[in-house]
N, C-alpha and C positions, 0 to 999 in steps of 0.2 A: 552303623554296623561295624565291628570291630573285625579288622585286617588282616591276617600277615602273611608276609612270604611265605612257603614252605618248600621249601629246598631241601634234594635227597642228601643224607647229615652220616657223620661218623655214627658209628651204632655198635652196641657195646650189649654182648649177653655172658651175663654173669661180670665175668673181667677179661672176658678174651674178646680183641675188637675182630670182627668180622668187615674183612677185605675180600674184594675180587670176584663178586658174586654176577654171576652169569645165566641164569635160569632164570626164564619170566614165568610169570605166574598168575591170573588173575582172582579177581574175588568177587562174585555174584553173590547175590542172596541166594540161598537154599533153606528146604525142608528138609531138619536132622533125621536121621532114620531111628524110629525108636528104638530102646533098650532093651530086651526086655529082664530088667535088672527090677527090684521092689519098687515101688513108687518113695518117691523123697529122696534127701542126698542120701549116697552111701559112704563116701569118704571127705577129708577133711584136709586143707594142707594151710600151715597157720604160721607164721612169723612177728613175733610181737618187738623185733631188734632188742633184743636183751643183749645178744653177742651177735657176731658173722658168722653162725651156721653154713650161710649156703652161699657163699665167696663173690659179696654187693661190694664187699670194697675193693677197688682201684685207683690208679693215678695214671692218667694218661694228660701226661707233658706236653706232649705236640697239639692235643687239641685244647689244652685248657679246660680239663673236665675231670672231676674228683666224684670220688662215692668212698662214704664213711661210716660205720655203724658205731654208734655209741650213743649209752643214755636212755636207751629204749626208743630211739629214734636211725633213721636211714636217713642219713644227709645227702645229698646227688647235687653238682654245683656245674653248672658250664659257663664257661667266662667267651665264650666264643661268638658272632656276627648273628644280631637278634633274629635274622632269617634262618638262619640252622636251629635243628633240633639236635637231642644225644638222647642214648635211649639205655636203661640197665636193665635186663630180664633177668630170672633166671629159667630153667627147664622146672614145671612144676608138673608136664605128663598128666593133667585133666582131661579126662572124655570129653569131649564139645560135642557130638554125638548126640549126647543128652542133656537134659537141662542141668544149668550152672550157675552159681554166683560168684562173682569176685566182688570184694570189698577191700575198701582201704580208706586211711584219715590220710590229709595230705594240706601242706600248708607250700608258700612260695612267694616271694616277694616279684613275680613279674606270669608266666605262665608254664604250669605243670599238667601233666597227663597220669593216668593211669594207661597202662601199656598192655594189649593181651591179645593171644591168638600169636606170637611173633614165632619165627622160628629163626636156622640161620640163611634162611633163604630168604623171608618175606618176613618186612616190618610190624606186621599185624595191623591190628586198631589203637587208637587213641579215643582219650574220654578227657580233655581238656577240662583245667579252670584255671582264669587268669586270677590275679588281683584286683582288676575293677568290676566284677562280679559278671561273667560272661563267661558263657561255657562254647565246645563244638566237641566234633566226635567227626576225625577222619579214618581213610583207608593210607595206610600210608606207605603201601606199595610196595617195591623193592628195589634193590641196584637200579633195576633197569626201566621200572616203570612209576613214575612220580606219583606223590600223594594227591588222593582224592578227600574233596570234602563231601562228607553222607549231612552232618548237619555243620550251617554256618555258625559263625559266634554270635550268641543271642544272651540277651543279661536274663537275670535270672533273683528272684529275690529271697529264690533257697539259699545263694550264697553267701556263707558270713566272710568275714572281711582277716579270718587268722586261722581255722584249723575248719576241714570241710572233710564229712564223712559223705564217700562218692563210691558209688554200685552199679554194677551193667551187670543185669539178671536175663539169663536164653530161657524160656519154657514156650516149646513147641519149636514153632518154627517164627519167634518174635525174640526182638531184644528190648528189656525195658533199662533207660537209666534213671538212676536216683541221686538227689545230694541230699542230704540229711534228710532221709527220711522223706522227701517229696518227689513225685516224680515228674522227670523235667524233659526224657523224649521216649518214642517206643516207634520203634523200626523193625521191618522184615530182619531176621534174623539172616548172616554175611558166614562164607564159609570162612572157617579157621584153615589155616594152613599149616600150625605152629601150635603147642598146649608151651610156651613160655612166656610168664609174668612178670612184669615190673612197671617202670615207670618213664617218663620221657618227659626232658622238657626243654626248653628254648632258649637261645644265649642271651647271654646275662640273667640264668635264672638260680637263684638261689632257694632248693627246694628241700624238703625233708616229708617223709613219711610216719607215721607211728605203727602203721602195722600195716598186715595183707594176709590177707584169707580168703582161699579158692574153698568153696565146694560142687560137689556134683557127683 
């Protein structure tokens, strides 16, 4: 069974780090209250890194942690103690309310997340995948209250070994996640406390994205 620390980590939404956070907060499973909006998604928010639209890039010196868009790719780099995370969201304002999907392609030479539900209070969730083909999916709490694991790191033979299309879908009151196209857990759906997306991942990780797409 694969390991790791998880230490509360410098955390980063958008490009402005977020310090000194003082309000606990917990997160239970809940039943969404429905919408009553048409049935299917109604809206759409879509990033395919062409340019820095929505302000991914920074440099933050002190922790050894970079975010860069070019190429059609989002590069996110922490050079920092393999126990720590870093996390870059942006504010994407999705219902969670009602059913959702986030998507994203996401490559990494060590261990990367897809990051969602964050706000600047509360870490949100995580949907891990390492390199040695092992996925988890924590709560990861806030300033004040440390990360929980919802699932352990468990291998997986959805995953490929260099670019992984990975999705955490809410309908009803369930969360299902997917990597290419398989799916690989489905859990009581966890309240959101946060509609901010991006991604997180572990020191010494070297990771990049090719896109992200919320609906709901």
């Amino acid at each position: 069974m694969k390991i790791y620390t998880k230490i509360i980590k410098p955390l980063i939404f958008g490009s402005v780090l977020s310090l000194s956070l003082s309000s606990c907060f917990t997160s239970d499973y809940y039943e969404p209250t429905p919408d009553p909006t048409p049935i299917g998604y109604q809206k759409i928010f879509n990033d395919e890194f062409n340019r820095d639209n929505y302000g991914w890039g920074f440099n933050d010196y002190y922790s050894d942690a970079y975010g860069e868009v070019y190429n059609g790719m989002y590069s996110l780099s922490y050079y920092g103690p393999s126990g720590n995370s870093y996390s870059s969201t942006i504010p994407v304002n999705f219902n969670s309310n009602r059913d959702f999907l986030i998507q994203t392609g996401i490559s990494s030479n060590y261990a990367m997340a897809l990051n969602f539900g964050a706000s600047s209070k509360d870490y949100g969730y995580s949907f891990f995948i390492d390199a040695d083909g092992y996925f988890a999916v924590y709560d990861e709490g806030t300033a004040n209250i440390a990360p929980r694991t919802l699932i352990d790191w468990k291998a997986s033979n959805a995953i490929d070994y260099d670019w992984n299309d990975i999705e955490i879908e809410q309908i009803g009151n369930r969360w299902y996640g997917y990597i290419n196209g398989m799916q690989v857990f489905e859990l009581p759906a966890y309240q959101l406390y946060g509609s901010d997306v991006g991604f997180l991942i572990l020191g010494g990780t070297e990771g990049y994205a090719d896109y992200l797409t919320v609906k709901w």
